[in-house]
DRENPA-3360 file (N, C-alpha, C; in nm, 2 decimals, always signed):
BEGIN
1 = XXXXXXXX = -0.76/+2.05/+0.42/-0.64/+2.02/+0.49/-0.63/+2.12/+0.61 ~ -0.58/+2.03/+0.75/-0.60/+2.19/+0.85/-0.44/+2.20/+0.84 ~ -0.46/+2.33/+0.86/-0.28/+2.38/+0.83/-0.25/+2.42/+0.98 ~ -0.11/+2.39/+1.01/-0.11/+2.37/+1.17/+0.02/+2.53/+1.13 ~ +0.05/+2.56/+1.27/+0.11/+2.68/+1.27/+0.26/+2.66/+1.19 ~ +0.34/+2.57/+1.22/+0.48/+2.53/+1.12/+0.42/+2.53/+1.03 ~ +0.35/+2.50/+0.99/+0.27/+2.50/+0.81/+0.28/+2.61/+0.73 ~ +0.19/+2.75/+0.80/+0.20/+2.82/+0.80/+0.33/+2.91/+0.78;
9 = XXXXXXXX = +0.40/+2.88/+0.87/+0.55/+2.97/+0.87/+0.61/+2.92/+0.74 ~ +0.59/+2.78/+0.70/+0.64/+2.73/+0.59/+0.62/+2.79/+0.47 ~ +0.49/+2.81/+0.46/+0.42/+2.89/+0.33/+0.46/+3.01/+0.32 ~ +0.49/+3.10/+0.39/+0.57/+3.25/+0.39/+0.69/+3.24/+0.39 ~ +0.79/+3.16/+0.33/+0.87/+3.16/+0.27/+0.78/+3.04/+0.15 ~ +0.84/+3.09/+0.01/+0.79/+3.00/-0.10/+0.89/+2.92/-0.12 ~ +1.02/+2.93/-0.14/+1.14/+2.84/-0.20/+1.16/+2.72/-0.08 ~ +1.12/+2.75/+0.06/+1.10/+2.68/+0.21/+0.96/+2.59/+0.15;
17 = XXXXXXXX = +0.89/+2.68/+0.12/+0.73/+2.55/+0.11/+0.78/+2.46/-0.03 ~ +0.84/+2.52/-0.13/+0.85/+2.43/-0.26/+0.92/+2.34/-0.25 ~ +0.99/+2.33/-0.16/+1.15/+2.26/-0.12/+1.07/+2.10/-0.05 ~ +0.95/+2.20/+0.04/+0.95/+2.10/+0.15/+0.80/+1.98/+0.13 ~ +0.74/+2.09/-0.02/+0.63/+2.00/-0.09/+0.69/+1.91/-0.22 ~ +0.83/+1.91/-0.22/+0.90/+1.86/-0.36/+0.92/+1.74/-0.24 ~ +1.00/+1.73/-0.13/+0.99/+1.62/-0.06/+0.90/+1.56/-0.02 ~ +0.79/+1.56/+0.03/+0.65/+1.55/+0.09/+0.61/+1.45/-0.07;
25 = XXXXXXXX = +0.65/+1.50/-0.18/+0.58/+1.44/-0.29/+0.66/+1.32/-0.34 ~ +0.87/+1.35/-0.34/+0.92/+1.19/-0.34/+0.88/+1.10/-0.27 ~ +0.83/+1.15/-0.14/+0.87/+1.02/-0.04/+0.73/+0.98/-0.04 ~ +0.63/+1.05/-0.08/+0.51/+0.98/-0.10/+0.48/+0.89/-0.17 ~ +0.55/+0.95/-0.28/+0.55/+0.88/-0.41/+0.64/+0.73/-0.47 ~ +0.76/+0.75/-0.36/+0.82/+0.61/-0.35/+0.74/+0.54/-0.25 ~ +0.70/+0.55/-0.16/+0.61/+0.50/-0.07/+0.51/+0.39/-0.16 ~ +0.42/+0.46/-0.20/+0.31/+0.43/-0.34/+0.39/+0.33/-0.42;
33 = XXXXXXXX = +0.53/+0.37/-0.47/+0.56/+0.28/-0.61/+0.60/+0.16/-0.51 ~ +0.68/+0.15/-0.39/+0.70/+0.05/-0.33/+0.58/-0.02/-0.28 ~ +0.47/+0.04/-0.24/+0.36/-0.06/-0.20/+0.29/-0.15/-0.35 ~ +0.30/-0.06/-0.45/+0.25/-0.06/-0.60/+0.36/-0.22/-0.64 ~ +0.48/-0.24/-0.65/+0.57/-0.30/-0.63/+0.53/-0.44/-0.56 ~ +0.48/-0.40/-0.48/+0.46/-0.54/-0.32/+0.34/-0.58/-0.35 ~ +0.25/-0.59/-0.42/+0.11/-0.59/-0.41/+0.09/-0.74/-0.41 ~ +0.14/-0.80/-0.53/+0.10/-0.91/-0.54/+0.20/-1.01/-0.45;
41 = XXXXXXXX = +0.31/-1.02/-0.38/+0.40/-1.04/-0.32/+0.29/-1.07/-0.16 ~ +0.33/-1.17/-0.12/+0.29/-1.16/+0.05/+0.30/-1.06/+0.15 ~ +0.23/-0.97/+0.19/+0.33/-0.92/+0.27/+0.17/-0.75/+0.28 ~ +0.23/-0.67/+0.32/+0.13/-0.51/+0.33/+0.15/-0.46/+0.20 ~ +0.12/-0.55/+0.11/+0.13/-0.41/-0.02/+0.01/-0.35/+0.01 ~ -0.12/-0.34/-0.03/-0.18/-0.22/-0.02/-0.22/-0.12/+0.09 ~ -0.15/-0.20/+0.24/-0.13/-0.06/+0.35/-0.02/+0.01/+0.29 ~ +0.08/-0.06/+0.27/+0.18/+0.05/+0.21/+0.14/+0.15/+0.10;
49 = XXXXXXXX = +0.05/+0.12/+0.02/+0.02/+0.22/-0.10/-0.07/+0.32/-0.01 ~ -0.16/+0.26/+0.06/-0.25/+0.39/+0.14/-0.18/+0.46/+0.23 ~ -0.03/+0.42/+0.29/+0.02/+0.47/+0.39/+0.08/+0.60/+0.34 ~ +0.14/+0.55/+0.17/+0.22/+0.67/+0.09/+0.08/+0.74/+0.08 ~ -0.03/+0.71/+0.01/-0.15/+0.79/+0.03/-0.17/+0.92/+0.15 ~ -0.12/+0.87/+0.23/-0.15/+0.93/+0.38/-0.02/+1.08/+0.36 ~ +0.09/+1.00/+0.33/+0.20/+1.11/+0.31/+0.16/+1.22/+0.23 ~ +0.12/+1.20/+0.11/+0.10/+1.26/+0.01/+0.00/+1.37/+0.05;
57 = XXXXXXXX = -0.15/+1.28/+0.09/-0.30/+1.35/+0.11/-0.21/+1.48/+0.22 ~ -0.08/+1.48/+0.27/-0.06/+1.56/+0.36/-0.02/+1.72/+0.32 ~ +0.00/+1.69/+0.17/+0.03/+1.84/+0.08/-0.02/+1.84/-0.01 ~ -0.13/+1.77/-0.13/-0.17/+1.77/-0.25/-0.36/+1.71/-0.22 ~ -0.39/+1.82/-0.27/-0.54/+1.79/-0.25/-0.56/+1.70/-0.37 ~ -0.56/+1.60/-0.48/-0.55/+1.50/-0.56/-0.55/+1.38/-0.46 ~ -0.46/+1.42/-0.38/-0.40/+1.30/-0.30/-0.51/+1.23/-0.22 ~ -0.56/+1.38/-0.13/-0.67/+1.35/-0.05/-0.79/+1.31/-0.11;
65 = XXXXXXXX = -0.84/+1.38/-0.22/-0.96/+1.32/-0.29/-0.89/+1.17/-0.33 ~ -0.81/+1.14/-0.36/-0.76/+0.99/-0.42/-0.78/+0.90/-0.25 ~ -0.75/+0.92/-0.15/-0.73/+0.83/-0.02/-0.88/+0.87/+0.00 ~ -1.01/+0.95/-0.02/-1.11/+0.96/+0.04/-1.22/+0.84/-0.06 ~ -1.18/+0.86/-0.16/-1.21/+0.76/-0.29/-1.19/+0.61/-0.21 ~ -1.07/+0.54/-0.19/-1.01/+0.47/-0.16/-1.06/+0.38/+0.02 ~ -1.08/+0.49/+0.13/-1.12/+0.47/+0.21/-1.28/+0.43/+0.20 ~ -1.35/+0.51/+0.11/-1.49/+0.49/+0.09/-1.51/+0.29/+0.06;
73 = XXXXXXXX = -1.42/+0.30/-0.06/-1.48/+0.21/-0.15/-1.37/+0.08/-0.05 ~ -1.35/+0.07/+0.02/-1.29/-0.03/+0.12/-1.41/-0.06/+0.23 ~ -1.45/+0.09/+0.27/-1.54/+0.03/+0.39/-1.66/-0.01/+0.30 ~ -1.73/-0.01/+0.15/-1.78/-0.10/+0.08/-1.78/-0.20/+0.10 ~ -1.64/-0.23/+0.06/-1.61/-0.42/+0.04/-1.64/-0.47/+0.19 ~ -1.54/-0.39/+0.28/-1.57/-0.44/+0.41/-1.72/-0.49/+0.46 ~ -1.80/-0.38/+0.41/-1.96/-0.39/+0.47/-2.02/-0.53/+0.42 ~ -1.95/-0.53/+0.29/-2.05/-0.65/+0.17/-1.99/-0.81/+0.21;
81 = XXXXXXXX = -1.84/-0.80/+0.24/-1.77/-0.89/+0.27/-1.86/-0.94/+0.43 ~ -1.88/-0.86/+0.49/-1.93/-0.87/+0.68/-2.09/-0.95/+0.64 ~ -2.15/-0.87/+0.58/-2.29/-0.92/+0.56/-2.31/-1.03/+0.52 ~ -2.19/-1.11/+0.39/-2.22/-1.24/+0.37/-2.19/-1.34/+0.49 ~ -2.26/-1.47/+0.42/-2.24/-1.59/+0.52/-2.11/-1.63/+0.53 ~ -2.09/-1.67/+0.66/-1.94/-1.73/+0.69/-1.88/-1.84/+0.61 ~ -1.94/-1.92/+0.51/-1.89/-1.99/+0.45/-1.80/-1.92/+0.29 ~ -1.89/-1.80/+0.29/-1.85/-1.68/+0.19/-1.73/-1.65/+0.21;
89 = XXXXXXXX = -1.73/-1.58/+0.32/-1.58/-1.52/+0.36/-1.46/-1.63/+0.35 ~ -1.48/-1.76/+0.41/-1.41/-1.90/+0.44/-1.39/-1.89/+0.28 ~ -1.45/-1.88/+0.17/-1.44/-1.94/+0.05/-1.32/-1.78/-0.02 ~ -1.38/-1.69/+0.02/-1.31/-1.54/-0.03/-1.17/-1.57/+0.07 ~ -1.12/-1.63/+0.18/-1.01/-1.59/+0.28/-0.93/-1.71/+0.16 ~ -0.99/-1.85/+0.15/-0.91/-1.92/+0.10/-0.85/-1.91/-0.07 ~ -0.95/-1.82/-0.17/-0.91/-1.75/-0.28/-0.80/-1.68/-0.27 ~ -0.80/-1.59/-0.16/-0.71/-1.53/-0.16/-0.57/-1.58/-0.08;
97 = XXXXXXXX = -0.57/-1.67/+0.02/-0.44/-1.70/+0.02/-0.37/-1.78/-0.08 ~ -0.49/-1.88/-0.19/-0.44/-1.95/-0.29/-0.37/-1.88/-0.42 ~ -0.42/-1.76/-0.42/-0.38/-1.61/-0.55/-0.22/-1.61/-0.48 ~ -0.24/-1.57/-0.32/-0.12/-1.56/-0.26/+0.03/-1.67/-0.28 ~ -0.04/-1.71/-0.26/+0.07/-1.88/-0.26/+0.10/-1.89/-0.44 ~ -0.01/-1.82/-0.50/+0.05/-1.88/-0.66/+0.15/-1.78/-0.71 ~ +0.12/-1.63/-0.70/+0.22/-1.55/-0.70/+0.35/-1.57/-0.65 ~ +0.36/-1.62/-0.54/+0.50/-1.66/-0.44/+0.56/-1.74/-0.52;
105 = XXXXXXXX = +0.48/-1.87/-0.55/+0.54/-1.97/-0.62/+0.58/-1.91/-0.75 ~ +0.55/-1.82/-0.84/+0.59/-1.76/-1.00/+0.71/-1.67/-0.97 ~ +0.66/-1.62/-0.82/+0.80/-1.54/-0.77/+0.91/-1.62/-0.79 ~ +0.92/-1.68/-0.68/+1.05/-1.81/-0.67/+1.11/-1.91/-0.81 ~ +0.98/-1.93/-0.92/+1.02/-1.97/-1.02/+1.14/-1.92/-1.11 ~ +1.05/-1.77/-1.11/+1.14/-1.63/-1.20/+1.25/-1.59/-1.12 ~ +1.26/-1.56/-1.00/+1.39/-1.51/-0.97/+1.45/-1.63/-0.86 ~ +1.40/-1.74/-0.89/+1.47/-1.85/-0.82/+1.48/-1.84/-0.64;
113 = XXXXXXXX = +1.51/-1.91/-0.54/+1.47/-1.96/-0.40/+1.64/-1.87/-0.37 ~ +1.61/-1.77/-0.26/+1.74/-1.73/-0.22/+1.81/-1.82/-0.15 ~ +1.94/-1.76/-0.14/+2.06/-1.88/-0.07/+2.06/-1.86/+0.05 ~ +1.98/-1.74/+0.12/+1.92/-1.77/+0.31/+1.87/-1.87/+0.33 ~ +1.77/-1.91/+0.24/+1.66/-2.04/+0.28/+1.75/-2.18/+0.33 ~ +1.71/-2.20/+0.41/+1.79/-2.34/+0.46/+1.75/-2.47/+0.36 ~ +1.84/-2.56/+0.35/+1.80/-2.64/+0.25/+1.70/-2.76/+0.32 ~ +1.66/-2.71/+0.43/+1.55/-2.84/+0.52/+1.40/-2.77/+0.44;
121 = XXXXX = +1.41/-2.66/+0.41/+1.29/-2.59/+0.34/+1.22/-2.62/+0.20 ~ +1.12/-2.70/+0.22/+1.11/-2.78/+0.11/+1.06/-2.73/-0.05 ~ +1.17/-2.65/-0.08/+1.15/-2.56/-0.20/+1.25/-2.65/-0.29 ~ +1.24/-2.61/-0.44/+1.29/-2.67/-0.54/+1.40/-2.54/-0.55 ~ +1.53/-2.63/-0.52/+1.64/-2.54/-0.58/+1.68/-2.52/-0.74;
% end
């Protein structure tokens, strides 16, 4: 981790660095539970989980070995995903918006269609 000069000043007071790595670790860590939360839902769940990663990796070396893990094994998939045939990806893009759409739908089931939605919206009330 490169420690920048406020860093520094931070660490030479201890009760100043504990104070300010006790926050550095909620808001990381709600970051994470909220992206952890969102996953299956439409939407950035797992930028959100890497983003809390990012917060985190900023005071806890776990954190950083956890986002260097994570970064690796994505530009993996990325590489293996690129290499295959375009009909591959077309078949992996449409899996996954179908997973997407089924969750939404179990969503809406279980906690029912909010009362924003306009009723021209062709959802089952």
């Amino acid at each position: 981790m490169a420690e920048t000069r406020w860093r520094r000043r931070l660490a030479v007071r201890r009760a100043v660095d504990q104070a300010y790595r006790l926050c550095v670790g909620i808001v990381g860590g709600l970051i994470v539970a909220l992206g952890l939360a969102t996953i299956p839902l439409p939407g950035p769940g797992w930028l959100t989980v890497i983003a809390g990663l990012f917060v985190l990796a900023s005071e806890f070396l776990w954190a950083e070995r956890l986002l260097e893990f994570t970064k690796k094994h994505v530009k993996h998939w990325t590489d293996w995903v690129s290499a295959r045939p375009v009909w591959v990806r077309v078949l992996l893009a449409a899996a996954t918006a179908a997973f997407v759409y089924g969750i939404l739908v179990v969503a809406l089931h279980v906690m029912g269609v909010p009362d924003w939605v306009p009723g021209w919206v062709p959802l089952w009330r």
